[in-house]
Every structure is written in structure tokens, then in C-alpha cells.
N, C-alpha and C positions, 0 to 999 in steps of 0.2 A: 385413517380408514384404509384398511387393505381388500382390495375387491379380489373376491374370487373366480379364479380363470378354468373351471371344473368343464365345459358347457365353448371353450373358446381357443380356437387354431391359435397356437404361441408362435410368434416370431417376433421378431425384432421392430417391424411397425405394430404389434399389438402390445408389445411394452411399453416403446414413445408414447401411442393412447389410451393404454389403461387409467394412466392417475388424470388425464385430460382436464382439465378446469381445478385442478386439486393442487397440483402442481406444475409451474412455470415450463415449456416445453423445451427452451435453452435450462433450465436446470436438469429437467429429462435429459435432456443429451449428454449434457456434462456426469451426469451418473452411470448412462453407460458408456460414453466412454469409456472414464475411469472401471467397468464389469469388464469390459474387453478387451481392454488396454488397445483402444485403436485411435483415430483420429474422427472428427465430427460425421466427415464425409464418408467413412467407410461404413456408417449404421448405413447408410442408405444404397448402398451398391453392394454389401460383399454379403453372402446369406450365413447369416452366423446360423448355429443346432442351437436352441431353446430347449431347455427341456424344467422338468419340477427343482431342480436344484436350482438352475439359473434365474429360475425366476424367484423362489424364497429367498435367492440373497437380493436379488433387485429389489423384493418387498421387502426386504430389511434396513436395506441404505434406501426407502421413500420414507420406513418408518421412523428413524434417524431425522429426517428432516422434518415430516409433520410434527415431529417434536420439540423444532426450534434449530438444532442444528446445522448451521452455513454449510451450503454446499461443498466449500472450498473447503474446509474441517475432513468433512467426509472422504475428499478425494485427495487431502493432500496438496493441491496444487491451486495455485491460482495465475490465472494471464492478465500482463501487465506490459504497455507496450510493444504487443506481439510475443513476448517470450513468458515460457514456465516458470513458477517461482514455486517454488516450499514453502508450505505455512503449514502451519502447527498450531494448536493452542495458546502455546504462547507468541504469537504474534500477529498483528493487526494484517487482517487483513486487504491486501494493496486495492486501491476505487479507481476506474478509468479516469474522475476527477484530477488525480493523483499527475496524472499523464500529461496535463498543463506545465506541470513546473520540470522537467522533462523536453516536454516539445519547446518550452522559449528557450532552453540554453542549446537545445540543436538549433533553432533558428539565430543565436546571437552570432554575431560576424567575427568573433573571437572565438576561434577553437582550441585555443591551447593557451589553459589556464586551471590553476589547482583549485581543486571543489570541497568544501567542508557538508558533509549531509550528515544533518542532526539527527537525532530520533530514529536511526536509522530503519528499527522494523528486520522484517525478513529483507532488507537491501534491496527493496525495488528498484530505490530512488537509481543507488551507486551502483549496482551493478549496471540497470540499463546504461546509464550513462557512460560508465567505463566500455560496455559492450558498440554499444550507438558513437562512442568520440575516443578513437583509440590513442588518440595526441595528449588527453588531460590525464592529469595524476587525480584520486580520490580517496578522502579519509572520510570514514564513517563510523558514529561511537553510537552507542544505546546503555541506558543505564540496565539494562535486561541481559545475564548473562546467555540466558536461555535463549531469547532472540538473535543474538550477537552467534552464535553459533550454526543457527538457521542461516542467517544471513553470509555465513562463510561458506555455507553448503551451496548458496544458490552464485555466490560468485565463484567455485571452483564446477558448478554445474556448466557456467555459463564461459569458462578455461579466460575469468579476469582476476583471481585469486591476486596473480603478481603486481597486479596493476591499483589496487585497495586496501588501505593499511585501515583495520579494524579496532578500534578501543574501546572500554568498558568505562563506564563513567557517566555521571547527572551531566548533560550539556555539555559545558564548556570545560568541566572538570576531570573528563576523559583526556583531554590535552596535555595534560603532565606526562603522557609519556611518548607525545610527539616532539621530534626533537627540530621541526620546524614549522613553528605553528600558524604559520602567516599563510591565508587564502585569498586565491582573487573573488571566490564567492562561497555564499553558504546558502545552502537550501535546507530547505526543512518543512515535512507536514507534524507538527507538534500535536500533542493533545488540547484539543480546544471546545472538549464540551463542558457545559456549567455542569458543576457539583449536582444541582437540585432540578438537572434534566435525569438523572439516571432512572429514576423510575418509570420515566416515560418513554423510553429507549425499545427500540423494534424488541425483540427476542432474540434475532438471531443476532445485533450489535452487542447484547449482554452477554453471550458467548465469548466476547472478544476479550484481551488482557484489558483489566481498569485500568492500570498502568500507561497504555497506550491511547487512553481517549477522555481519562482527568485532567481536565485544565481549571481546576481550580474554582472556585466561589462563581468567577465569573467567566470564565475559560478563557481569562488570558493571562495567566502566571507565565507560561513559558516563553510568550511575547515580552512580557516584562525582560526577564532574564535576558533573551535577545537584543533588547535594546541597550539593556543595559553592560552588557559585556562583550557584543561583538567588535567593537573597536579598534577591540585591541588584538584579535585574530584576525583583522582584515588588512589586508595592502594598500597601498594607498588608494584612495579613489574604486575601492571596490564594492561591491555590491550583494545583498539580502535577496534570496526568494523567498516568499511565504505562503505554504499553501494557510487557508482563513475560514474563516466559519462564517455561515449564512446570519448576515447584521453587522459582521465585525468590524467592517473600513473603517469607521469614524473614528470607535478607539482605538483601532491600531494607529491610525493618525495621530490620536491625540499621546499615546505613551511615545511613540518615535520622537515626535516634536521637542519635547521635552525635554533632549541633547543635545539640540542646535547644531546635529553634523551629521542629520539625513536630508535626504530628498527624497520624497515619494514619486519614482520614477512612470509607474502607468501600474492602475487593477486590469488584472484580467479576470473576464468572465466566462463562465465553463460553457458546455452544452446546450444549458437551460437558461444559460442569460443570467446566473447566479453569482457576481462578484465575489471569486474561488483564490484567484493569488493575488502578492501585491511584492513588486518587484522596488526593491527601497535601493537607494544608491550612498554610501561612505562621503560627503563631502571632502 
């Protein structure tokens, strides 16, 4: 629904309320931002000229959205532990959720230690962490060529290009062309919704690559895989992060067990109190 501004002073607080109840007032801002190319705080102190152009594109990118598309689609970018990231269509868009498996390896008392990130995405995981712990080395693979290049854009955005070695490859099969493949830890948010959730799926998550959010019949194939071959890319005594899906502990529990050379070291719970990672340790 595009309301007509015929009858109404244009400026920059009469944009933020135009779509009011129609549209989220943090996605209003992030739109114009992105019209202005400024920072949040400048809509409200600098007097931008409004005029009939500016405003048919602002109803263009509302219309954009009331028709399913993610705001971060729209603008290109999205923020992910304080810093900008590139996304595209082809890559999943990074969740403050996400930020969990992140903030525990800044809080571990080991800072210099090599990091495997799975499924890498547009390299939220890696690059922050490269950015955030300039002591660890980082390897990051996706089986998504198209994303793997996303992700090289946001770690040369972010000037840790040198400090991330990027591979193409299903898991753990991007590794054939590392020539030392032993990590003290792997992180990873995998795809982990069930097959016969997709229909039930927001609009703007259908938007996203399938690629990035199939996990299979029961959305834990790629857990599987993890269990079953990190092993042997692990150091001695090292250590799994996993970001998890809402219900998942038990059978991640129960596929881990299965090996008899894990330890389920502590779940953490996000935000909302949702049991979001699960930090497993290498016997």
C-alpha cells in the first residue's frame, strides 16, 4: 500500500511516518539510510531536500518490501557484530542469534588458536572473528561458489583478506586443498530446517538460498556429517561450536554420543532463553 503524499510537508520525519504500523520503524530507518547513504543518526539531525523523486524511490524500496523482500536484499548490507557485511541473494542472511558463537570464542581464555567455519555464508562468522582476534588464523569453505565470493568481498571490506584462507567444497571436502588441515576448533551455523518446514517458512526466509537453510528430512544431516568426520580435522583435545535449532539438544546429544570421543561441554541460550549453541569438546 503506497499512501499518497499530495496534501503533506515532505521531510525526512514524514518518510520515517508515512508507512507507520505498515512497516517496522528500524526497517524504515535502514531504508533510508541506505536512500541517503548516511548513518542512523544523521536522519534525525541533518535536514536532508525531499522532494517527488525522493520520495517515489522511498515508495519503491517500501514496495519491495511489502512484497516479501528482506530488507538486507534491498540494501545490500547487513550488521553483524557491529560491523557491515554484503549479502546478496545468494547468501544467508547473518541473525544477531548468530553472534553467540562469536561472543564465546572472544570470551575463551585461549586466543590464539586456528578456527575451521563451516558453511561459511557471506563470512560473518570468519571475518568477525579474524577482525575481533587478530592472533588466530581462519579457514572458511561453503559449498556456494557465489557466496564464497561474497564472503571474500566482506573480508577484504573488513582489510582481513590475508589473515582467511577461503575454500569451495560440501563440509569437510573443501579441505583437499588445505595443506594443513588440523584445527583447534570449528564453528558452524549449518542449515538446520526440516525438509517439510519449508512451506511454512516467513516470506522474507524464502527469499533466502535453500541451500543455506536445508537440513534435510529432519534438519540434521549436516550435524550428522559433523560428528561423523570432524575428528579427524581436529587437534587433540579440541573443540565443536554449533549454532542449533529450536528442539534440537537431545538429538544432537544423541548423534554426538554415538562416537564415544565427545563431551557435551555447556548449551548456550540466546536472548530469548532459546537453547541456540552447543559447544562439544574432542576427547
Amino acid at each position: 500500500m503506497i499512501l499518497s503524499s499530495k496534501t503533506c510537508k515532505r521531510d525526512v520525519f514524514y518518510l520515517i511516518n508515512k508507512y507507520s504500523g505498515i512497516v517496522s520503524k528500524v526497517e524504515t530507518e535502514m531504508l533510508l539510510e541506505y536512500l541517503f547513504n548516511c548513518a542512523r543518526i544523521d536522519l534525525y539531525i541533518r535536514n536532508f531536500s525531499i522532494n517527488e523523486t525522493i520520495e517515489e524511490l522511498y515508495d519503491s524500496l517500501i514496495s519491495r518490501r511489502l512484497n516479501g523482500e528482506p530488507v538486507q536484499y534491498i540494501t545490500g548490507c547487513a550488521e553483524f557484530m557491529g560491523l557491515d557485511f554484503i549479502v546478496t541473494k545468494d547468501t544467508f542472511i547473518p541473525r544477531p542469534e548468530t553472534e553467540i558463537l562469536v561472543n564465546e570464542l572472544l570470551n575463551s581464555p585461549d586466543k590464539s588458536f586456528r578456527i575451521l567455519d563451516l558453511c561459511t555464508g557471506s563470512g560473518n562468522i570468519a571475518v568477525s572473528l579474524a577482525k575481533l582476534m587478530p592472533q588466530i588464523e581462519v579457514t572458511a569453505t561453503d559449498i556456494s561458489e557465489a557466496a564464497l565470493k561474497i564472503a571474500e568481498k566482506n573480508a577484504a571490506r573488513h582489510n582481513v583478506s590475508e589473515r582467511i584462507k577461503f575454500y569451495k567444497g560440501n563440509v569437510f571436502n573443501a579441505l583437499v586443498f588445505d595443506k594443513n588441515p588440523k584445527f583447534d576448533i570449528i564453528v558452524c551455523n549449518p542449515p538446520y530446517v526440516k525438509k517439510a518446514e519449508f512451506p511454512y517458512l516467513q516470506n522474507e526466509v524464502k527469499q533466502e538460498p535453500e541451500i543455506a537453510l536445508n537440513g534435510g528430512g529432519d534438519g540434521l544431516d549436516f550435524y550428522r556429517i559433523i560428528a561423523k568426520e570432524s575428528h579427524r580435522y581436529l587437534e587433540k583435545c579440541g573443540s565443536i561450536l554449533l549454532e542449533i535449532g529450536f528442539g534440537q539438544k537431545q538429538a544432537l546429544k544423541d548423534i554426538f554420543s554415538l562416537y564415544n570421543i565427545f563431551e557435551i561441554h555447556k548449551i548456550i541460550k540466546d536472548f530469548s532463553g532459546i537453547e541456540r549453541a552447543m559447544w562439544i569438546n574432542l576427547l
